[in-house]
N, C-alpha and C positions, 0 to 999 in steps of 0.2 A: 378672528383666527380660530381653527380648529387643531384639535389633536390630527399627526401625522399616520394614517392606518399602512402600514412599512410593508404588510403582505410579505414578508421573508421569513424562509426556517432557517431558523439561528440554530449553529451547533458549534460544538467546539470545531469541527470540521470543515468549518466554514460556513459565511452566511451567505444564500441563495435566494433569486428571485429572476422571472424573467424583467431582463433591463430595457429591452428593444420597445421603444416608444409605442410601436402597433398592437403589444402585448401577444403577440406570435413568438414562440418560443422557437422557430425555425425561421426568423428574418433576421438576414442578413446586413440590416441598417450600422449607422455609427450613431444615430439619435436614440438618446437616452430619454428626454423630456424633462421639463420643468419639474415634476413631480419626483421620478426619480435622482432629476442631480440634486435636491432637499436631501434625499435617503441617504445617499455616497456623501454627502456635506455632516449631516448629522454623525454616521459612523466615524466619520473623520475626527469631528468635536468628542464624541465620545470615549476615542482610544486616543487622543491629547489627554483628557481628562485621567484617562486610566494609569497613561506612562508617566505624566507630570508630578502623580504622583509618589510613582517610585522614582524619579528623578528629576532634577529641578532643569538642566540643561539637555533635554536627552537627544539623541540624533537618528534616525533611525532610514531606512532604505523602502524606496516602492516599488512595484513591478506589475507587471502587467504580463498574462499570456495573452495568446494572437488575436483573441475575439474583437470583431470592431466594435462594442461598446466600449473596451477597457480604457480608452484614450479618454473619452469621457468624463468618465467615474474617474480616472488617476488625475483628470484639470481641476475636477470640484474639490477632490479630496487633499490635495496639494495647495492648495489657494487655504484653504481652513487650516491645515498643521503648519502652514508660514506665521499667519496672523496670530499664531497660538505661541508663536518665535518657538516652533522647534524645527530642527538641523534638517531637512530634505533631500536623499542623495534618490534622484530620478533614475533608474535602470533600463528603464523601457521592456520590451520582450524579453521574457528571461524564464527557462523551466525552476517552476517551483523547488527544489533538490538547490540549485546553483544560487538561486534570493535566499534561502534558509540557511545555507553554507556562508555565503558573505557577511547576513547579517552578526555572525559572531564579531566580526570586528566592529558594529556600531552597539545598539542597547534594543534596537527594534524592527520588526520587520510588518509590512502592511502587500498584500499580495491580490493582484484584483485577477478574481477566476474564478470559472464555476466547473471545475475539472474536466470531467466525461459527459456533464449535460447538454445538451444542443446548446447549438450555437447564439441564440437569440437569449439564454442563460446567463447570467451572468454573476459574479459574486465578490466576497473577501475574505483573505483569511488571515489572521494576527497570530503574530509570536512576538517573544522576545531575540535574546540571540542564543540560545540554549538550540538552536538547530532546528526546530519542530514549532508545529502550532501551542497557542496555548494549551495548557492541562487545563481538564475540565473543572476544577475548581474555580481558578483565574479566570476560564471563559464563561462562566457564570457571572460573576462579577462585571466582564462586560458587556455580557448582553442586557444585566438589571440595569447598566448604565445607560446602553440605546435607548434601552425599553421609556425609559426615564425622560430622555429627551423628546422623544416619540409622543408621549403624552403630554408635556411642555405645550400649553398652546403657544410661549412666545419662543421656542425655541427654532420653531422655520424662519421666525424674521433676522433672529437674531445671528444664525448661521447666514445666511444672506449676507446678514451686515458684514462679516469674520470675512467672508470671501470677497466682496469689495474691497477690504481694507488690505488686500493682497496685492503689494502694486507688481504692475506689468515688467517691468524691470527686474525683479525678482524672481518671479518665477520662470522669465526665460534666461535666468541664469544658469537655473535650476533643471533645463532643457540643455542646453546648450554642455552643459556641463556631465549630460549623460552619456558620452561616450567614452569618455576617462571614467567615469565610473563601472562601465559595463567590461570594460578592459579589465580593471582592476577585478571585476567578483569573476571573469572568467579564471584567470591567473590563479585565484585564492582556491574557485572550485576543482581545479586540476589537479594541485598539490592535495586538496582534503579527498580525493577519489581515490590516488594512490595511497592513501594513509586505509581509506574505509578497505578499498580491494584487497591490498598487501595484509592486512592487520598489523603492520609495523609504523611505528614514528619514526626510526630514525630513515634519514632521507637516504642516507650511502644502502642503508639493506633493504628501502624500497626500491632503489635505483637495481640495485643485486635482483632480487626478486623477478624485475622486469626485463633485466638483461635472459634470464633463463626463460621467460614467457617466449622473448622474442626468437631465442635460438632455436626452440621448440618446433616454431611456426612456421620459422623457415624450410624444416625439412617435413612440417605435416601443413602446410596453407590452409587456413580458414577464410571463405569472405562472409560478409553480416552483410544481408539487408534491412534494409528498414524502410517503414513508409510510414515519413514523417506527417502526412495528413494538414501540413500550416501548422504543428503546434509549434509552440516553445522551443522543443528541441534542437528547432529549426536554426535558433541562433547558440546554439551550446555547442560543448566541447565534444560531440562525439564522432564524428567526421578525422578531428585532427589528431583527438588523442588515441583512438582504433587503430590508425595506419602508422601511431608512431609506435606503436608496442609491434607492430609487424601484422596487423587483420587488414585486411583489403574491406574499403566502406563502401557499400552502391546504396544509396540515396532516392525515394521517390517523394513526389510532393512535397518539394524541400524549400518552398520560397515561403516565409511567415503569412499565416493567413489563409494559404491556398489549401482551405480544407474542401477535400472532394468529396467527403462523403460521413457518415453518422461517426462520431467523435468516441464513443466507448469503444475502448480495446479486447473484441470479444467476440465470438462468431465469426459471421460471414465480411465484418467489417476487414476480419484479418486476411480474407482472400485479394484483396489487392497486394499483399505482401507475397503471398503463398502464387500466383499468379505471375510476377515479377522474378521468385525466384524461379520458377518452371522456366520463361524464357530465358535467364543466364544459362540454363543449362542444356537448354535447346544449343545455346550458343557453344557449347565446348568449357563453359567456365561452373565445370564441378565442385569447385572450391568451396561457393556458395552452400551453405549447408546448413545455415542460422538468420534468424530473420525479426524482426518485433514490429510494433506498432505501438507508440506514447500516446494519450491520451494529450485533450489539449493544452496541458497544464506541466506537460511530459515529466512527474513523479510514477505512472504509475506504465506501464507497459506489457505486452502480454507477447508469445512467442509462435513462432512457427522453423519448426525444422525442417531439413530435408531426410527422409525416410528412405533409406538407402532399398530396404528389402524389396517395398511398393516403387519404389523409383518416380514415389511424387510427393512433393511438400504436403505436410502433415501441421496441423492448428492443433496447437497443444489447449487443455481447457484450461483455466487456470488456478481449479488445483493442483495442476499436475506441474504447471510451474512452481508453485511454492514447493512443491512436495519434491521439487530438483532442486531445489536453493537450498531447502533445511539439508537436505542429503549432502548436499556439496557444502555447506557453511561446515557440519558436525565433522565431517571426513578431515575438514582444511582444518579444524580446531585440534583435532588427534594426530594430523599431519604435522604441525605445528609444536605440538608439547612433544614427540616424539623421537623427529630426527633432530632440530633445529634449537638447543637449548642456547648456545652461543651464537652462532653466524645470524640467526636471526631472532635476537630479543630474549632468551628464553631465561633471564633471570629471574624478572617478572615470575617465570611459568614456576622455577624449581624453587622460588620462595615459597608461592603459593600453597605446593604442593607439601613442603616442608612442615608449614603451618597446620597442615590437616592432617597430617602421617597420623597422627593418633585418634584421626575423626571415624567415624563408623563408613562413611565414606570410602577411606583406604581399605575396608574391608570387603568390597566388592570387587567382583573378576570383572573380567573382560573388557573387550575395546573404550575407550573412556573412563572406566573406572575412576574415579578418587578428582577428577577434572571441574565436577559439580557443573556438568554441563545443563541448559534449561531453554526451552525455546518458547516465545510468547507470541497466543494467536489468539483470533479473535473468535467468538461463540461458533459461529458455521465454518468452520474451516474443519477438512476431512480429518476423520480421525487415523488416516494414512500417519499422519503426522506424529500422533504417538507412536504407533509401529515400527515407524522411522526412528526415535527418539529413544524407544527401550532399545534399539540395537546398540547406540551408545551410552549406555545408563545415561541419559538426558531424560527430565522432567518437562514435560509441559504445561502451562498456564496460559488462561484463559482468559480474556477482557470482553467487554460488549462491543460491539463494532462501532467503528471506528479510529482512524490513525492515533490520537490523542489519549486514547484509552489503552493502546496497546503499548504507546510507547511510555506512557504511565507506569503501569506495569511493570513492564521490563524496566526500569527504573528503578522502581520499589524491590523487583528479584536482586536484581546486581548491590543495590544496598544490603540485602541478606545475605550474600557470598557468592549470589549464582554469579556463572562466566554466561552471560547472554547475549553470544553474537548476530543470530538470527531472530528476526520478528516479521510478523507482520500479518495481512489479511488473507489469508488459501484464498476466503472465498473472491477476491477479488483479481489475487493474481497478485504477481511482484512479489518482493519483501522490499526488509530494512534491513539492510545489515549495519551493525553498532562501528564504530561511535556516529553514524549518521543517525538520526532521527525521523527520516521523510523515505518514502518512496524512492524509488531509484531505479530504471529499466537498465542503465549500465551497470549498477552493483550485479541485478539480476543474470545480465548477460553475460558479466565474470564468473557468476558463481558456476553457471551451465559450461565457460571458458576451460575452467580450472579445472572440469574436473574430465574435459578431451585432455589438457594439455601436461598436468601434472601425473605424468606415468610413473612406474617400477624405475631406478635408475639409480644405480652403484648400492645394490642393494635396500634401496630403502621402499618403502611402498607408495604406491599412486593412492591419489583418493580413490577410485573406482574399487581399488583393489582394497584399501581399508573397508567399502561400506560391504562389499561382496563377503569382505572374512567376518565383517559386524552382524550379516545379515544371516550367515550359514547360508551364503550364494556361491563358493567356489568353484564350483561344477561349472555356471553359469560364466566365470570370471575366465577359467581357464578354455574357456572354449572361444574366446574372441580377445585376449588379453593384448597379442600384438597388434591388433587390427580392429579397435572396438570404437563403437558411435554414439551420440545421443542417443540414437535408438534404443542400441545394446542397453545402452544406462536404463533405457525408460523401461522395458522389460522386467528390469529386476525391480518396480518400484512396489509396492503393497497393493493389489486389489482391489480399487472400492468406485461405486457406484454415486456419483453426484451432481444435483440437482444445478446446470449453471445460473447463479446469479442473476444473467441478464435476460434467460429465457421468459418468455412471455408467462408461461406456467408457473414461474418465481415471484410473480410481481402480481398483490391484489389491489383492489380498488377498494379501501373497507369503508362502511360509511361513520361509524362508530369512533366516537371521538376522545373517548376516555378509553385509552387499550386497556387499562387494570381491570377494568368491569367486562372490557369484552372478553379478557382472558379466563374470569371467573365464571362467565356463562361458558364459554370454551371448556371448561374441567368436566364440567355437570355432564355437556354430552360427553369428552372424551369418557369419561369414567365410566359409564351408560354403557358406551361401545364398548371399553376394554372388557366387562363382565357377559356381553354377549356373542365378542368376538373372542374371546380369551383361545379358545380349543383351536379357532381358524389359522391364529396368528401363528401356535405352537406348530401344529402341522405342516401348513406355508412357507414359512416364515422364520421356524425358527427362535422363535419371542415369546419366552416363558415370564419375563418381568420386565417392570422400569423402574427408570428413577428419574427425576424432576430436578432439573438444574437453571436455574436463574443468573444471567448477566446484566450487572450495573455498570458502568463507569470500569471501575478494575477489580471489581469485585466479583467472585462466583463462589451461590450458594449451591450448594450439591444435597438432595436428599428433599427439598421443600415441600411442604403440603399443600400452601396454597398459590395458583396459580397466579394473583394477582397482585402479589408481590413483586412480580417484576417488572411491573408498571411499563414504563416506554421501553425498557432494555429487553433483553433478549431471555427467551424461553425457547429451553429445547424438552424434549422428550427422549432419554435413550433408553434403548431395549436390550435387553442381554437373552442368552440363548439359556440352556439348563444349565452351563455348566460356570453361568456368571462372568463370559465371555462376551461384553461391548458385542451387539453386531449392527446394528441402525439407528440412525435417530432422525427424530423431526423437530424443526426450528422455525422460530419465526420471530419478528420484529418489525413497527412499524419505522421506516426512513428517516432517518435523521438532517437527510440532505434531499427529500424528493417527497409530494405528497402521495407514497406509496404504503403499500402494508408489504412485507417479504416473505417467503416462506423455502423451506429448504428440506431436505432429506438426504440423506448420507447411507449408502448401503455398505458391508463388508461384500466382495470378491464382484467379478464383472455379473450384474444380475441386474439389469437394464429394466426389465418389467417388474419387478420388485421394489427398483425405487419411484417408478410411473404409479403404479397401484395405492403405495404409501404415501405419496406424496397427492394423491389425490382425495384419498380417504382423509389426512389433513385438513385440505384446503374444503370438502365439503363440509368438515365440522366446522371450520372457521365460519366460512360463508354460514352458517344454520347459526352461529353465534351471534352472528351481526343481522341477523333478521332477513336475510336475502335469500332464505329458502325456508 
């Protein structure tokens, strides 16, 4: 017997690997192979191991998105957590958001997906029932576990044995018994949607809350499309729960599975949405005026509106989704403390508030003031976002990328006082909003909801109209306020120029295997350039100095000297203008989920060849660092 070589990158994010037996990351097989159902066996034994230890009895939930390997992987890995006598509740397809919601009522969650990766991809991802994947602490711990097993040469036979010893009678119990279960987490994730949407628990003033959504809508019609693409989505609540708040739902490639085309929610993939809503309105059905696309794991989802001015659907990027979510989350938090102290919750708020009357806090003006508002993102996410965030005295804080790190974080602020409703990845698209833990395209789509639907009325203010007075936009506000659109929204949002994530230009091939070393050759020429380019940059550009910032896990050091301290996390570069005014930065990080290297650039104001230039001058010192020029 030999050691297991697992060929997966493990992150807290999830572990990935192409699963399809022909090793084509674009076959469409349901054969996994001998070799990988060992892999899915072993991870199985290994997070038994992991939860056994924190509980002697423990029960925990699996799930599978649409990919046809996960059937697989979910028979191997279920046959080993039996023989290990723990609890098995089978889900079958289920968006990742609705398995991480349910799991709070068991002790653990096991999720087979590899998100946005091709379809021949496959993966897992572990949590507790805390809502979210594991924290990177914890998921170190279990990958030293696999790793462990991995090198076991008697541990392939012994998984083997574990999974015979599964009898058949059992586990099509455990089948059989998956549609009372799938019933049951959709019920559970309904009720926890309106708790995340509303920001309220009690159920009578969530029920309130939606009563006035729906009145709203009746007399301004919204329809959503979507193109579900076969993911997840496909069996979730958004269909039912859209038309019961009063939105009209149209639906494309809505049967699980029937993915028609590249799985990441971004680009040109999102023209079959954009495409879709063009002909409803060919049709006479203008209503349509909102749109998404869920990845196939449907946590993470990206937008397209209708553009009234061009009178053609418009692909939002997706910093410009989060940078409509943070806007719409901070507005709905000051909307919140403001009018609604009693009819909705607001005891909570005026304790709060009472407690800090004497904090330094209290002594600040304007919208938000004294609220201790904080938003938490991840290294390459625009710096739109502070802009956004000084309009509401909100702070922002920084994690390495990744979901686990970000929600870390904001974990760690909210333990120190902060109110941190919104989080999540700019560069990705989507957010979290709290007390959800995960990704969310309907959180997303409420947040861009609330802020068409929650106008001016009996005196009190709309969101639009809070960010407008936050912004010193009222010019802007008052000139569409009866009559305003996403659009209107997107106009007022902060200026900046950035690099998408999924472009071909954002993704290198690096050949260098230790990034610490490569990053430290990276300084020697950046530094080299800065002193010969220094006069070009000012001129140009704008860019009189930087500073050096490093992302860990949940950590960011600001001011660093040396580059190679931040090993596999995230290193940016930001430039400030003369007068110490942030205006660009460059980023970069090898993939925690993809054997990629990433690299980004963030401009101030629309200046498209500014961040082309920048972001190339980057990537040439990169590429010169790793020997490939």
């Amino acid at each position: 017997m030999r050691a297991m070589e697992h060929e997966m990158i493990l992150s807290a994010s999830g572990w990935r690997k192409v699963f399809a037996v022909s090793g084509d990351e674009n076959d469409r097989t349901f054969e996994i192979g001998p070799k990988n159902k060992i892999l899915a066996m072993l991870a199985a034994d290994a997070f038994a191991s992991y939860i056994l230890d924190k509980k002697t009895t423990p029960s925990i939930v699996l799930g599978i998105d649409s990919r046809p390997t996960g059937l697989q992987i979910a028979d191997a890995m279920i046959r080993v957590f039996m023989a290990r006598r723990i609890a098995v509740s089978y889900v079958g397809i289920i968006a990742a958001p609705e398995i991480m919601t349910y799991a709070h009522t068991l002790d653990a969650f096991v999720y087979i997906s590899a998100s946005h990766n091709p379809i021949g991809h496959n993966g897992i991802k572990f949590g507790l029932n805390d809502g979210g994947v594991l924290n990177p602490d914890e998921s170190r711990k279990l990958i030293s576990m696999f790793e462990a097993k991995c090198a076991d040469v008697s541990s392939a036979g012994r998984v083997q044995e574990l999974s015979l010893s599964c009898s058949d009678a059992d586990l099509d119990w455990v089948f059989a018994e998956s549609v009372a279960v799938m019933r049951e987490a959709s019920s559970i994730y309904r009720s926890f949607a309106k708790t995340v949407i509303s920001g309220l628990n009690d159920v009578t003033k969530q029920n309130k809350f939606f009563v006035t959504v729906r009145k709203v809508l009746k007399n301004t019609p919204i329809g959503v499309v979507c193109d579900m693409n076969g993911s997840a989505r496909t069996l979730s609540i958004d269909s039912a729960f859209l038309n019961e708040i009063g939105v009209e739902f149209h639906a494309i490639n809505n049967r699980p599975g029937e993915i028609k085309h590249a799985i990441i929610p971004e680009g040109e993939n999102l023209n079959w949405c954009a495409e879709e809503m063009s002909r409803l309105h060919a049709e006479g059905k203008t209503h349509f005026n909102l749109g998404y696309m869920p990845d196939c794991d449907g946590d993470r989802g990206n937008f397209v509106i209708w553009n009234e001015k061009t009178n053609k659907p418009e692909v939002l990027k997706a910093q410009e989704v989060f940078a409509l979510s943070v806007l719409s989350e901070l507005s709905y938090s000051v909307y919140m403390s403001e009018n609604f102290y009693e009819e909705f919750g607001g005891s909570r708020m005026k304790e709060f508030l009472k407690m800090r009357s004497n904090s330094e806090l209290m002594d600040k003006s304007g919208v938000g003031a004294g609220l201790n508002l904080a938003v938490v993102a991840n290294g390459p996410t625009s710096m739109r976002i502070d802009d956004i965030a000084s309009c509401f005295n909100a702070k922002v804080f920084r994690a390495e990328v990744g979901e686990a790190n970000v929600v870390s974080l904001a974990r760690e602020k909210r333990a120190e006082g902060y109110t941190v409703r919104i989080l999540g990845e700019g560069s990705n698209g989507g957010n979290i909003t709290h007390p959800s833990a995960v990704r969310d395209p309907l959180n997303t789509l409420f947040a861009l909801l609330k802020l068409i639907v929650i106008r001016d009325s009996n005196g009190e203010k709309g969101l639009f109209h809070i960010w407008c007075e936050a912004s010193g936009q009222m010019e802007k506000y008052e000139a569409c306020k009866d009559n305003f659109s996403i659009t209107d929204i997107i106009e007022t949002l902060p200026k900046y120029t950035s690099t998408g994530i999924s472009e071909s230009r954002a993704v290198l091939h690096i050949e260098s295997k230790d990034h610490g070393e490569l990053k430290a050759r990276f300084q020697k020429i950046f530094e080299e350039q800065w002193n010969m380019q220094q006069e070009k940059l000012l001129s140009k550009y704008g860019i009189a100095s930087y500073e050096v910032i490093a992302t860990k896990k949940t950590d960011e050091k600001r001011g660093i000297l040396d580059f190679s301290v931040s090993g596999t996390g995230g290193l940016k570069i930001l430039f400030y203008d003369g007068d110490g005014r942030p205006v660009s930065y460059l980023w970069m990080r090898g993939s925690g989920t993809e054997p990629v290297f990433r690299v980004l650039c963030d401009v101030r104001g629309d200046k498209p060849e500014q961040e082309e230039k920048l972001l190339e001058w980057e990537t040439k010192m990169l590429l010169k660092a790793d020997g490939q020029l």
